[in-house]
Backbone of each chain as nested JSON, in Angstrom:
{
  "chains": [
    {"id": "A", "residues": [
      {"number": 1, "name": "UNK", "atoms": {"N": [81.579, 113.648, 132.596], "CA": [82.54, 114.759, 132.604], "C": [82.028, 115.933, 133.444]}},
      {"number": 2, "name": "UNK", "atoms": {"N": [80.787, 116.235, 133.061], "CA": [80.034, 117.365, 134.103], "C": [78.849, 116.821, 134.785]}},
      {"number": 3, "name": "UNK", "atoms": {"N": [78.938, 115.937, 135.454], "CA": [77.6, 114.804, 135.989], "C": [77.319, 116.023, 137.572]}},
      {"number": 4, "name": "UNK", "atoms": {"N": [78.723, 116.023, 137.532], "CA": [78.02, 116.802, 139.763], "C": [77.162, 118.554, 139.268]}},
      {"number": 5, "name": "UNK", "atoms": {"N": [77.833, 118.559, 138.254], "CA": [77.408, 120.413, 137.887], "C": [75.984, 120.217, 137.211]}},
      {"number": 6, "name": "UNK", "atoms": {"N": [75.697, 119.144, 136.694], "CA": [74.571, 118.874, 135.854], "C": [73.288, 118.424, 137.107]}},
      {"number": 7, "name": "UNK", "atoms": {"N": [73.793, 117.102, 137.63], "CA": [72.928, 116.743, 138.458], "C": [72.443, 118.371, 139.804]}},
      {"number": 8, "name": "UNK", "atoms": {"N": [73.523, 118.7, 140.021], "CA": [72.788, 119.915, 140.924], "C": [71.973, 121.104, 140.238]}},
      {"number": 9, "name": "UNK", "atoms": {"N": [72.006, 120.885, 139.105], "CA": [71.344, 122.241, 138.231], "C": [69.766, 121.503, 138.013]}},
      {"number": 10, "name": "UNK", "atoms": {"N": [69.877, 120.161, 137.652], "CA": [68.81, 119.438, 137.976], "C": [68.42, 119.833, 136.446]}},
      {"number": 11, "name": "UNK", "atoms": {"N": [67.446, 118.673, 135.72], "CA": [66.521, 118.766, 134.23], "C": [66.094, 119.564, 134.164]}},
      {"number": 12, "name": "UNK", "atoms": {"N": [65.532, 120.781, 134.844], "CA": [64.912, 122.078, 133.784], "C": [66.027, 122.696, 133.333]}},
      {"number": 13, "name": "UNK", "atoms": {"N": [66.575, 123.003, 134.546], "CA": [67.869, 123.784, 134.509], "C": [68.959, 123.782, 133.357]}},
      {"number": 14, "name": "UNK", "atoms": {"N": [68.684, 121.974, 132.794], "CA": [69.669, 121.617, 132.003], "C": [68.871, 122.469, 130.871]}},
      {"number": 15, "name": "UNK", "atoms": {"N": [67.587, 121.284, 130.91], "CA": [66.764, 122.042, 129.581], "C": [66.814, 123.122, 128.994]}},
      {"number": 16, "name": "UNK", "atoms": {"N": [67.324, 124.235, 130.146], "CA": [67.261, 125.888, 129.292], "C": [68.583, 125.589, 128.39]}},
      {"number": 17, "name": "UNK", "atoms": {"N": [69.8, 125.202, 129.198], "CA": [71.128, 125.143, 128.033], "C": [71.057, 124.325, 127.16]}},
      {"number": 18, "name": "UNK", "atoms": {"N": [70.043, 123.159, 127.063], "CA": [70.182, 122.482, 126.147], "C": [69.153, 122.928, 124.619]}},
      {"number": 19, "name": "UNK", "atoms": {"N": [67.943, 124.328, 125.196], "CA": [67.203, 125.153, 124.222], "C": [68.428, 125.929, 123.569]}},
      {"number": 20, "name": "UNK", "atoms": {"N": [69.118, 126.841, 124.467], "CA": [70.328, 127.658, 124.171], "C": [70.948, 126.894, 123.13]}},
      {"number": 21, "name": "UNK", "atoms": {"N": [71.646, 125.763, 123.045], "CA": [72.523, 125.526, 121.866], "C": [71.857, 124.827, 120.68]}},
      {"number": 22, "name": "UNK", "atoms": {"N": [70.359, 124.719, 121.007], "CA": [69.757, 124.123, 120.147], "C": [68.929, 125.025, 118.978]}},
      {"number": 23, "name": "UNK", "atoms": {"N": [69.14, 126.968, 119.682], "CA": [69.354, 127.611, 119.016], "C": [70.357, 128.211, 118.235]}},
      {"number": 24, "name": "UNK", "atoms": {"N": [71.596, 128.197, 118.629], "CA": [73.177, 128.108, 117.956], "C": [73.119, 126.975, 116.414]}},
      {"number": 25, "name": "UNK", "atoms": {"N": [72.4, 126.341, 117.249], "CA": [72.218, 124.706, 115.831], "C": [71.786, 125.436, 114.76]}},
      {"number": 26, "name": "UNK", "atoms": {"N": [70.454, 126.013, 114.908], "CA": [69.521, 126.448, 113.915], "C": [70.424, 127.652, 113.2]}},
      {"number": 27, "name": "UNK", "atoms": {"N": [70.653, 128.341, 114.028], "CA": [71.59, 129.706, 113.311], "C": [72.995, 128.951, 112.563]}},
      {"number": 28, "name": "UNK", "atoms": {"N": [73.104, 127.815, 112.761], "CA": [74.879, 127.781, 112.169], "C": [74.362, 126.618, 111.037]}},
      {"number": 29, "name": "UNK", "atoms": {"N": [73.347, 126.279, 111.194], "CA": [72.549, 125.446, 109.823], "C": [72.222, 126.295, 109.085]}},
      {"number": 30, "name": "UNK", "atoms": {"N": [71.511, 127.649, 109.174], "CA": [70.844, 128.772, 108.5], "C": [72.062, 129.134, 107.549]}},
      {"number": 31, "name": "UNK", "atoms": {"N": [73.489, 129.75, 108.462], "CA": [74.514, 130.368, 107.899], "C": [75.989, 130.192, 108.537]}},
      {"number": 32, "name": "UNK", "atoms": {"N": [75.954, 129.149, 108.745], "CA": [77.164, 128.92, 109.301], "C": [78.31, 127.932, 108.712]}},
      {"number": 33, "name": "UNK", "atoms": {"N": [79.191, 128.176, 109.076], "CA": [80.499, 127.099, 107.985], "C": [80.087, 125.72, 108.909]}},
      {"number": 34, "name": "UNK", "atoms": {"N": [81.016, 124.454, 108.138], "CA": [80.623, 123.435, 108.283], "C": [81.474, 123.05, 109.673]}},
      {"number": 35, "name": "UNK", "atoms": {"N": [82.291, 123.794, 109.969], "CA": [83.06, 124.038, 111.442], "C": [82.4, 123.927, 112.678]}},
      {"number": 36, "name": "UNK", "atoms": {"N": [81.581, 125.53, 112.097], "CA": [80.499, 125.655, 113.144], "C": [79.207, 124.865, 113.195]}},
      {"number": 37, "name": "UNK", "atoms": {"N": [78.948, 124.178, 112.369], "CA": [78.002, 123.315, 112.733], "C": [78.271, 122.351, 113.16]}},
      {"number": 38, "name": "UNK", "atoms": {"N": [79.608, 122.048, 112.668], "CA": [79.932, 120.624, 113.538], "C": [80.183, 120.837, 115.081]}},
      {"number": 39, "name": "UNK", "atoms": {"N": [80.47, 122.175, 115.313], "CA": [80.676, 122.145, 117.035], "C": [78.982, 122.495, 117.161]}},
      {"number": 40, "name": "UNK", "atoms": {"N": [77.963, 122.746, 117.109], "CA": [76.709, 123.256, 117.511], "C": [76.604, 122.102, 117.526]}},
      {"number": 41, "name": "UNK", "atoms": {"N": [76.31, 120.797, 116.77], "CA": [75.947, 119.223, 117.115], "C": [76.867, 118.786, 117.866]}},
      {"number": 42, "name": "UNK", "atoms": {"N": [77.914, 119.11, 118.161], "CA": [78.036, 118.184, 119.465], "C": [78.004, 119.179, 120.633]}},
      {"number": 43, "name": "UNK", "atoms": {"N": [77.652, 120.285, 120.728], "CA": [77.196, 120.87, 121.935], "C": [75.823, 120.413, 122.37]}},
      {"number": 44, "name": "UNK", "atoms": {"N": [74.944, 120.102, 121.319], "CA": [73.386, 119.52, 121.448], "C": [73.501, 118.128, 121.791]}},
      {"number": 45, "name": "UNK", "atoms": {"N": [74.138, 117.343, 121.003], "CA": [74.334, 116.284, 121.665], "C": [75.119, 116.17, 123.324]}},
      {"number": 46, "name": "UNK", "atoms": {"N": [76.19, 116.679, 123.424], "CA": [76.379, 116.801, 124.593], "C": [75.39, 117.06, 126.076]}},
      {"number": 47, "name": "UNK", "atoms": {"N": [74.568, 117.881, 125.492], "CA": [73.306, 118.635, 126.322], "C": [72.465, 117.368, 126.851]}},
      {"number": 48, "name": "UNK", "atoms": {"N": [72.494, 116.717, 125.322], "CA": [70.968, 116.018, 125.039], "C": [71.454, 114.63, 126.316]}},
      {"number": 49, "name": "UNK", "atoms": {"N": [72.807, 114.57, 125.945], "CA": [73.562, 112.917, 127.322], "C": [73.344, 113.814, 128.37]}},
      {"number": 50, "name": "UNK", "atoms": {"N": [73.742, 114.886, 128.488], "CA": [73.959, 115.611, 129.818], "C": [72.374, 115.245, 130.933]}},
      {"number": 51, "name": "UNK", "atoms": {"N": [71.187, 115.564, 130.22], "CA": [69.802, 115.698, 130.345], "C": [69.427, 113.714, 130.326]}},
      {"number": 52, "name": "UNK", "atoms": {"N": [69.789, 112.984, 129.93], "CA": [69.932, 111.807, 129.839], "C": [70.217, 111.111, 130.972]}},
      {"number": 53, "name": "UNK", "atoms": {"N": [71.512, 111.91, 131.162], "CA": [72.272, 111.026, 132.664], "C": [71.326, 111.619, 133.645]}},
      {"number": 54, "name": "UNK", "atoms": {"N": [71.216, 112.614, 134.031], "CA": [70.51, 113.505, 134.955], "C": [68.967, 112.619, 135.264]}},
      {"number": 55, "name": "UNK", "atoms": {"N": [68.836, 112.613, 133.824], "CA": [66.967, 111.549, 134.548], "C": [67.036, 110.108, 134.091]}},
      {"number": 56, "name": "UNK", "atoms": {"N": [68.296, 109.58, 134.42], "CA": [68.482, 108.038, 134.401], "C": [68.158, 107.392, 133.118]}},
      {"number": 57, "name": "UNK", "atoms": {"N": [68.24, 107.723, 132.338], "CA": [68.14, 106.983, 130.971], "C": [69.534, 107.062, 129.954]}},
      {"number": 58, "name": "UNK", "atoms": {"N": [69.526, 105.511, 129.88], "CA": [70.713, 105.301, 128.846], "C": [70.659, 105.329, 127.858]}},
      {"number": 59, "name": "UNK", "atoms": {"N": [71.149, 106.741, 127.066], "CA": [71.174, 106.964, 125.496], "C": [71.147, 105.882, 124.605]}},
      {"number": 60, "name": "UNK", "atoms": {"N": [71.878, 105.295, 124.973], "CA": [72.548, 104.558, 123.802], "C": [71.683, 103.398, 124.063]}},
      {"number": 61, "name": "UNK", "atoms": {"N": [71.303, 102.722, 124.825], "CA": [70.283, 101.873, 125.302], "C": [68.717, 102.179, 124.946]}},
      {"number": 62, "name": "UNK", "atoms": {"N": [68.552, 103.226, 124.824], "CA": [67.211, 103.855, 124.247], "C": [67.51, 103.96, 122.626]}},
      {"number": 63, "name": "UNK", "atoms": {"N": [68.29, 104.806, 122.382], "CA": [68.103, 104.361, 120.679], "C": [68.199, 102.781, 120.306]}},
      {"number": 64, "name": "UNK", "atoms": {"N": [68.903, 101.875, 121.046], "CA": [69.013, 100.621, 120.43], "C": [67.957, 99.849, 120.638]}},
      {"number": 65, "name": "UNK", "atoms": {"N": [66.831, 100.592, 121.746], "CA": [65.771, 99.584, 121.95], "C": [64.583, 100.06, 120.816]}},
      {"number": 66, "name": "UNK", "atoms": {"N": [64.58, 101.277, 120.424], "CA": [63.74, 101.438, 119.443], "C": [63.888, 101.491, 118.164]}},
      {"number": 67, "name": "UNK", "atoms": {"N": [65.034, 101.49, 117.707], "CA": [65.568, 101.685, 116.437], "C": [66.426, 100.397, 115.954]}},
      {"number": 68, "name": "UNK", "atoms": {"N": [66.611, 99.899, 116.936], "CA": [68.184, 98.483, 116.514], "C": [67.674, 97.722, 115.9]}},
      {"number": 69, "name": "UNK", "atoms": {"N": [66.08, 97.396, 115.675], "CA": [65.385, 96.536, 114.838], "C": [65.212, 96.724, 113.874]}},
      {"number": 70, "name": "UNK", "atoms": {"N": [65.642, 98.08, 113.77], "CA": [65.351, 98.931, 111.997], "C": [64.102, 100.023, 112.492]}},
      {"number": 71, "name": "UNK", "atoms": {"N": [63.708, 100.127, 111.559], "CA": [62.624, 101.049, 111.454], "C": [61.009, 100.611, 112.193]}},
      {"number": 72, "name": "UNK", "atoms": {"N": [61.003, 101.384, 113.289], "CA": [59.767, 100.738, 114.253], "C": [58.766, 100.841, 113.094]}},
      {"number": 73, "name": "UNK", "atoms": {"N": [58.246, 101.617, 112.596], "CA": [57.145, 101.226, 111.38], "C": [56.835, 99.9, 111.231]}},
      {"number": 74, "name": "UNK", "atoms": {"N": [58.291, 99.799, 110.052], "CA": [57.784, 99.04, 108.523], "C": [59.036, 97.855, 109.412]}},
      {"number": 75, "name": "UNK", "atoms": {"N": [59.756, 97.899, 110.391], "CA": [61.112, 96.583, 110.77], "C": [61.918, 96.912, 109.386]}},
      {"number": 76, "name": "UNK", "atoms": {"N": [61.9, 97.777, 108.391], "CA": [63.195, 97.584, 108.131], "C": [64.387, 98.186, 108.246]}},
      {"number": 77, "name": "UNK", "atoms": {"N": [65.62, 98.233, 107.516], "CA": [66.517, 98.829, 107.99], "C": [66.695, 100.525, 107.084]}},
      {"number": 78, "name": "UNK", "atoms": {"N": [66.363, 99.898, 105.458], "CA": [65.716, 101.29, 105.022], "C": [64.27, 101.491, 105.15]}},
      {"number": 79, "name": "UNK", "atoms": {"N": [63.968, 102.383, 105.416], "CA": [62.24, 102.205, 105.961], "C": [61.704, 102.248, 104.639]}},
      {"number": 80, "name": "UNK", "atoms": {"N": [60.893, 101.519, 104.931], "CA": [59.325, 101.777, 103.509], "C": [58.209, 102.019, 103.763]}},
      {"number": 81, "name": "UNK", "atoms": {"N": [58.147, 102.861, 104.768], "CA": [56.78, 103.27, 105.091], "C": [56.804, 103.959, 103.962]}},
      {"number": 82, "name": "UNK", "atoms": {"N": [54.911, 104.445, 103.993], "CA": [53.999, 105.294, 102.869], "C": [54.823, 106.529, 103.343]}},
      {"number": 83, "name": "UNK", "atoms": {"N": [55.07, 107.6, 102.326], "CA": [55.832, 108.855, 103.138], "C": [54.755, 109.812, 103.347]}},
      {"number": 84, "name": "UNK", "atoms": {"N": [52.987, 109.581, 103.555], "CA": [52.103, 110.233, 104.49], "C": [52.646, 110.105, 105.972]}},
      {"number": 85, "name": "UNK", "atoms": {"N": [53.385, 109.255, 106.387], "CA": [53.733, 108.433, 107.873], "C": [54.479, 109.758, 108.284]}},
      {"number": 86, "name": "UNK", "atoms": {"N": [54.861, 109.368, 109.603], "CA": [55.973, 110.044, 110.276], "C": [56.958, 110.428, 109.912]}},
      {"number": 87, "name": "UNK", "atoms": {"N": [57.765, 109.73, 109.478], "CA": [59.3, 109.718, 109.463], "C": [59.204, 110.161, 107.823]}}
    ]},
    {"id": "B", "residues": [
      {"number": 1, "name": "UNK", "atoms": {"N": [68.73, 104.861, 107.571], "CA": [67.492, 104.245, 107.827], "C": [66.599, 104.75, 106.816]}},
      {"number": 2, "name": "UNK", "atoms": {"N": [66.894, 106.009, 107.25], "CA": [65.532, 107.163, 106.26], "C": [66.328, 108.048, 105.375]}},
      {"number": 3, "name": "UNK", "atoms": {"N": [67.747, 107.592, 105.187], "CA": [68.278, 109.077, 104.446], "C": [67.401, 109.637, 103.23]}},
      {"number": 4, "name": "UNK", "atoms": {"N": [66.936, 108.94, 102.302], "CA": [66.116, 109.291, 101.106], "C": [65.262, 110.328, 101.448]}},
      {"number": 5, "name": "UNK", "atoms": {"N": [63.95, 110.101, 102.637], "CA": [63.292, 110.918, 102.658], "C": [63.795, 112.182, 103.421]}},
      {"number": 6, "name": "UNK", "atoms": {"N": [64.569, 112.286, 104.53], "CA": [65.34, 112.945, 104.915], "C": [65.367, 114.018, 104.055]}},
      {"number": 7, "name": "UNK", "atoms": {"N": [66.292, 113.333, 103.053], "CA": [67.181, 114.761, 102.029], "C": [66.234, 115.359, 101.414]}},
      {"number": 8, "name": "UNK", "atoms": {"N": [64.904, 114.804, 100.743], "CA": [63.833, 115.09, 100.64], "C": [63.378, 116.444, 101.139]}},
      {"number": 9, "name": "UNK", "atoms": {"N": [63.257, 116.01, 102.467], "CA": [62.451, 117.229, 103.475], "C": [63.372, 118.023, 103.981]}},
      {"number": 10, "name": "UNK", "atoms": {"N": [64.851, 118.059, 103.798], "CA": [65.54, 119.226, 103.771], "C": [65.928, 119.287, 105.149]}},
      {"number": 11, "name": "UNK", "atoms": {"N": [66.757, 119.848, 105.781], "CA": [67.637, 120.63, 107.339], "C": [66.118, 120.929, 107.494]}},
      {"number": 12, "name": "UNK", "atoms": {"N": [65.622, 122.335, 106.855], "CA": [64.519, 123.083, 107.32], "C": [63.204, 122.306, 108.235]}},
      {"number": 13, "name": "UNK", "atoms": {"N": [62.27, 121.384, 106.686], "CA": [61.676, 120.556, 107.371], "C": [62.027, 119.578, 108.419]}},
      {"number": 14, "name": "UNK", "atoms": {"N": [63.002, 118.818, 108.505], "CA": [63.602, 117.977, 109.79], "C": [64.279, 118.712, 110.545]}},
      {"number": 15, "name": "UNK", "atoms": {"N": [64.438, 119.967, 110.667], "CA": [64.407, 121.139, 111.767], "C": [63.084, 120.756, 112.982]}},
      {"number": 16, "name": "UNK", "atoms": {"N": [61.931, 120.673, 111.736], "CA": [60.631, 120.72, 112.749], "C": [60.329, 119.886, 113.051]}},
      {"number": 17, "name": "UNK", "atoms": {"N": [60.13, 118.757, 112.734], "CA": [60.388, 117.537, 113.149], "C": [60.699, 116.886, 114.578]}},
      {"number": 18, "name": "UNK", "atoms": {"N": [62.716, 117.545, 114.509], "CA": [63.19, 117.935, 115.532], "C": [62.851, 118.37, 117.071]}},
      {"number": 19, "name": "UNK", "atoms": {"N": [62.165, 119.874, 116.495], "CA": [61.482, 120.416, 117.484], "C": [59.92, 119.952, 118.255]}},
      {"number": 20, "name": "UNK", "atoms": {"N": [59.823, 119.096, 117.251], "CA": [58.397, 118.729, 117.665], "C": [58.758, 117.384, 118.932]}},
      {"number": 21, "name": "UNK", "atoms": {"N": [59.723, 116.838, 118.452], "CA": [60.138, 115.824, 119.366], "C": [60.578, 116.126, 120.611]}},
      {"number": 22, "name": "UNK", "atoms": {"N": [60.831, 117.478, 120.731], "CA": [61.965, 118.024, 121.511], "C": [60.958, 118.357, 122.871]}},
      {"number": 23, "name": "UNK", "atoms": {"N": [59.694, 118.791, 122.014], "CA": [58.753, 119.238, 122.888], "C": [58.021, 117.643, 123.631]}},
      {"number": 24, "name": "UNK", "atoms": {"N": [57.827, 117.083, 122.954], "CA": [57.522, 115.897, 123.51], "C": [58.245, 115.139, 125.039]}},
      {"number": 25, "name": "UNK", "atoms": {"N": [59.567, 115.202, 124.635], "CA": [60.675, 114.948, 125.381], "C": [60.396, 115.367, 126.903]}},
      {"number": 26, "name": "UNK", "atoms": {"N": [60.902, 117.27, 126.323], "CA": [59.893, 117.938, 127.664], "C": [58.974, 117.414, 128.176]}},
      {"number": 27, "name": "UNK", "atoms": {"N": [57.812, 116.96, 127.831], "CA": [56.551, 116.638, 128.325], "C": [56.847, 115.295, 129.406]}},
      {"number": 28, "name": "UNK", "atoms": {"N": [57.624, 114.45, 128.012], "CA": [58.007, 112.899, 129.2], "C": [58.717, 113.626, 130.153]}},
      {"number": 29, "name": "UNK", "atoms": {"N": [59.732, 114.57, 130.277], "CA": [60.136, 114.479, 131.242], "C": [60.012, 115.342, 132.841]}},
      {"number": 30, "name": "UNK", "atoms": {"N": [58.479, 115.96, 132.179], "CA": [57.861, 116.461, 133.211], "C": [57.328, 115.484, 134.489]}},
      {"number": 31, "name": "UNK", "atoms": {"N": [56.124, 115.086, 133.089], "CA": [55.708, 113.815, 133.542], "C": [55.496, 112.326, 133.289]}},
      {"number": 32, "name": "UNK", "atoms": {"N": [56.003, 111.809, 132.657], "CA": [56.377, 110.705, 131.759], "C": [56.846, 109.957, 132.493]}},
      {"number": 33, "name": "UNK", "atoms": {"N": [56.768, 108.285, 132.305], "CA": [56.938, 107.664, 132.927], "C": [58.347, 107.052, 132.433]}},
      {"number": 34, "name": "UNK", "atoms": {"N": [59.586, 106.661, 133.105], "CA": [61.101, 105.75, 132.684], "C": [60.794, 105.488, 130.934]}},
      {"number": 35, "name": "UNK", "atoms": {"N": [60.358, 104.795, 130.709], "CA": [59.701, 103.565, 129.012], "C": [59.285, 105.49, 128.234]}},
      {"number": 36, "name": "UNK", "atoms": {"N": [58.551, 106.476, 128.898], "CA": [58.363, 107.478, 127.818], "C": [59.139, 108.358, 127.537]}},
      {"number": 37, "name": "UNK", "atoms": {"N": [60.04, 108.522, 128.719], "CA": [61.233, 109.408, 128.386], "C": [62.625, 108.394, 127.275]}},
      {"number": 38, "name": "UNK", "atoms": {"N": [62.741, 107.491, 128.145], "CA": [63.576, 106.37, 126.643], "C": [63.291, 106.915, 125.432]}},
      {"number": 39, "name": "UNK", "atoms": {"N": [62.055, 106.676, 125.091], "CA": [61.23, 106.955, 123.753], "C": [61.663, 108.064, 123.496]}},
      {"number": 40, "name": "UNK", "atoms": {"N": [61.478, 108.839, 124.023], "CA": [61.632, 110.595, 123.499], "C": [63.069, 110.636, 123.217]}},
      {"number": 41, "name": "UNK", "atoms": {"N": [63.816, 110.379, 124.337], "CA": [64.865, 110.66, 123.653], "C": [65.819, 110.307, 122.85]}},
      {"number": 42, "name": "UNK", "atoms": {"N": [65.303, 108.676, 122.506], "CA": [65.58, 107.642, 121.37], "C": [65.077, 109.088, 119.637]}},
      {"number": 43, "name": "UNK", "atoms": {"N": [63.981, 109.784, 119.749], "CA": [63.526, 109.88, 119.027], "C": [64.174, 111.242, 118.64]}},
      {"number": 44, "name": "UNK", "atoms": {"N": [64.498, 111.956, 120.123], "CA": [65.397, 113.473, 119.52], "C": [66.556, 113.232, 119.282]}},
      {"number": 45, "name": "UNK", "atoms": {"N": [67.265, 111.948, 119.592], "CA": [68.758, 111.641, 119.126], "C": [68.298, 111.072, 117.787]}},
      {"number": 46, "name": "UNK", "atoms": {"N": [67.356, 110.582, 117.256], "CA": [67.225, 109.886, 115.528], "C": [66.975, 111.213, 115.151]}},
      {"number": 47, "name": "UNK", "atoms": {"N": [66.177, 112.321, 115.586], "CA": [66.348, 113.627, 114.507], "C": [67.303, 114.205, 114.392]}},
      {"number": 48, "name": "UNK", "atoms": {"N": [67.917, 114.56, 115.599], "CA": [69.252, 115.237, 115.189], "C": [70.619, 114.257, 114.356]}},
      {"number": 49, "name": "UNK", "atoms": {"N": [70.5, 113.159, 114.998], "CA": [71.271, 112.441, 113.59], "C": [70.846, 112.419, 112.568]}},
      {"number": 50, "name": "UNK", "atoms": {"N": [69.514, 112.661, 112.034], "CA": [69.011, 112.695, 110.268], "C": [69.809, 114.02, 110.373]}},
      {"number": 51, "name": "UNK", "atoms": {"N": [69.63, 115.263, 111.084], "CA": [69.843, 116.553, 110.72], "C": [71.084, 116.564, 109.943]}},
      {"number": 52, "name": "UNK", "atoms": {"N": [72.171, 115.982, 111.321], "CA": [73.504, 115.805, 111.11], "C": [73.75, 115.382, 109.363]}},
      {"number": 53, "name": "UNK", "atoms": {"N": [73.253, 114.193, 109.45], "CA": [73.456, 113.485, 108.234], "C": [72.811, 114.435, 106.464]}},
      {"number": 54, "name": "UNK", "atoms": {"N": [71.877, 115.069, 107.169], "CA": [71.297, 115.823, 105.765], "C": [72.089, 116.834, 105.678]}},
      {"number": 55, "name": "UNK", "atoms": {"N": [72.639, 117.8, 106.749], "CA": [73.991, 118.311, 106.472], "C": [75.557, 118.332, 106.33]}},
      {"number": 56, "name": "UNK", "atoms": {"N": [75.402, 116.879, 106.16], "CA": [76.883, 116.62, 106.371], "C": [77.5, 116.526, 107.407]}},
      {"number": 57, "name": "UNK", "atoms": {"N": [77.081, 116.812, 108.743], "CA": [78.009, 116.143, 109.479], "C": [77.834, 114.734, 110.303]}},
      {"number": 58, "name": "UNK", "atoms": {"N": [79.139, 114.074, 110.504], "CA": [79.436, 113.031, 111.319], "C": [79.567, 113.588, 112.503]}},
      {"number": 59, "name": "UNK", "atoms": {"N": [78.25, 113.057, 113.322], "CA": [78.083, 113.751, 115.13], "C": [78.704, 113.011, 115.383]}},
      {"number": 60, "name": "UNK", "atoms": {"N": [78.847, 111.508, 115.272], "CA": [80.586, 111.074, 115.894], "C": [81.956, 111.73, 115.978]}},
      {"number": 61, "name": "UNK", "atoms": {"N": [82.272, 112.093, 114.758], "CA": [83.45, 112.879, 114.782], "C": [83.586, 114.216, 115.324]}},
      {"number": 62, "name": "UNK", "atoms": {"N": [81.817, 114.765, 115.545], "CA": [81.94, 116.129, 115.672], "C": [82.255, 115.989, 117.787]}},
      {"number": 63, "name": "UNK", "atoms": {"N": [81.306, 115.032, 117.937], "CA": [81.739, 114.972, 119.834], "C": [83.011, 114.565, 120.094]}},
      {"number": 64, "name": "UNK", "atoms": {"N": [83.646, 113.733, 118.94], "CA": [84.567, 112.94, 119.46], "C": [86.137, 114.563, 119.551]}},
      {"number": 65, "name": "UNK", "atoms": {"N": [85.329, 115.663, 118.332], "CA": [86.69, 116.316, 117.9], "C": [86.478, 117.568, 119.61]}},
      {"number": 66, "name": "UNK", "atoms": {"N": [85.162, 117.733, 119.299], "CA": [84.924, 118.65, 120.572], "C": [85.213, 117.94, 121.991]}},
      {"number": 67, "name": "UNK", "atoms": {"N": [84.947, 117.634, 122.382], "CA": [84.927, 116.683, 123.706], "C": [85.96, 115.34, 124.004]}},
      {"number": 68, "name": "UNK", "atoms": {"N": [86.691, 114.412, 122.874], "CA": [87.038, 113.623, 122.735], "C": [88.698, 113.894, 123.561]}},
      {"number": 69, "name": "UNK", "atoms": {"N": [88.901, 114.998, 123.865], "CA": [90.15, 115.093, 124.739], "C": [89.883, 115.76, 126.482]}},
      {"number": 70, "name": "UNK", "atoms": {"N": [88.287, 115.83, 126.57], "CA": [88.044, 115.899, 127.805], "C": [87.294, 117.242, 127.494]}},
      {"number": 71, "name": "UNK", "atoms": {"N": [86.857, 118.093, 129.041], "CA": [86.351, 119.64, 129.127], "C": [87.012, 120.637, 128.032]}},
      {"number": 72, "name": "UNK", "atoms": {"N": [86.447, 121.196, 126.872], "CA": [87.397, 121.479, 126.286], "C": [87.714, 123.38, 127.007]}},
      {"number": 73, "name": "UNK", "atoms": {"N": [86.959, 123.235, 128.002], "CA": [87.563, 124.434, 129.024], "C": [88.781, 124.432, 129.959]}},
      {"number": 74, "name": "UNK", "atoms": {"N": [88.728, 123.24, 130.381], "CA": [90.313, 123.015, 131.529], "C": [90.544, 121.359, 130.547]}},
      {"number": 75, "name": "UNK", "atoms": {"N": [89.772, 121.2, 129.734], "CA": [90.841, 120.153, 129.873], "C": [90.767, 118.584, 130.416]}},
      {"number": 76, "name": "UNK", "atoms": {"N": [89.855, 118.764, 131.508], "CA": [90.316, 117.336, 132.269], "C": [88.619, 116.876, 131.679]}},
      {"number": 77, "name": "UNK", "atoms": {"N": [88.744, 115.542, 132.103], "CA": [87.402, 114.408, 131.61], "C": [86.385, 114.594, 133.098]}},
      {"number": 78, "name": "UNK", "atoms": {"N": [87.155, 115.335, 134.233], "CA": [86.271, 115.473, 135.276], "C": [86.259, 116.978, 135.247]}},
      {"number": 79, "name": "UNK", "atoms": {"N": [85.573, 117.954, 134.398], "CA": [85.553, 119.334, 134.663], "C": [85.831, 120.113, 135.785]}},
      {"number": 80, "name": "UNK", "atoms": {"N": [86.78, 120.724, 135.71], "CA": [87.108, 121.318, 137.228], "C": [87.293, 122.925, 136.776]}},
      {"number": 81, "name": "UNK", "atoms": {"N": [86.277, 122.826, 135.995], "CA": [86.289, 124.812, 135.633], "C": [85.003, 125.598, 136.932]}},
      {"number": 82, "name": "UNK", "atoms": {"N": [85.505, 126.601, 136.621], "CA": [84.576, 127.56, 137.773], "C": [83.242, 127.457, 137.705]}},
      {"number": 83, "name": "UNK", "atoms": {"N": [82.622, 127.016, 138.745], "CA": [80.886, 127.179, 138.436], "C": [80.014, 128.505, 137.787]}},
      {"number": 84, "name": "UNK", "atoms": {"N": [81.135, 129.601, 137.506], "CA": [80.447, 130.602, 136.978], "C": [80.296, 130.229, 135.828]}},
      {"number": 85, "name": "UNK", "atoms": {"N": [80.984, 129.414, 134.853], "CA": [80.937, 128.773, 133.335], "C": [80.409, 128.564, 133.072]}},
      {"number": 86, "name": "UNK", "atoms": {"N": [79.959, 128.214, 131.581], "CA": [79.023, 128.038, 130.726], "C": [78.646, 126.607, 131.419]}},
      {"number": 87, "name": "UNK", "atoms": {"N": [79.664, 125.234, 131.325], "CA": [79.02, 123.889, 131.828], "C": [78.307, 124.202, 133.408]}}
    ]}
  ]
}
């Protein structure tokens, strides 16, 4: 939808707007109706494909290669790692 | 996958989480190689979907309601708003 405006602003460039609404996120999680948070996640998400397309990586192809197996840990689908772990 | 521990650690804690990934991301995509940026951003799209999910929203519905009829500035699926704009 915005690939020519994105690609010429180039990944840092994106990066600052994609910090920008990723502070909107935090403020409309803090105190915001469930309206506004639902538009702050998909402005971040939007950002996050925007920054995606720009340095050649397929979203949706990247979560499915690390996650589609379940949980990289433990392989399952609800994880059972120890909850010292990561996640 | 993880909702249990998720709700657990709250918006707040998987706030940081978040951010910690976010910074990572940056890093792959300074200098990171194709396979480390995937990763990263496999990993900031699984936080912000826990986020989503520990607060209630469906980031499906939320891109699909924001974005799902095109630029929601002009309108069209190929943005043709002024380069002074926010996109």
């Amino acid at each position: 939808m915005y690939y020519e405006k994105d690609a010429a602003r180039g990944v840092d460039g994106t990066f600052m707007w994609l910090m920008e609404e990723m502070g909107e996120l935090a403020s409309a999680l803090r105190d915001g109706t469930h309206e506004e948070r639902r538009e702050e996640f998909a402005d971040v998400l939007a950002w996050l494909t925007t920054i995606a397309n720009v340095a050649g990586v397929d979203l949706t192809e990247a979560i499915s290669h690390k996650y589609g197996q379940g949980c990289p840990g433990c392989g399952q689908l609800t994880c059972t790692c120890s909850d010292e772990g990561k996640p």
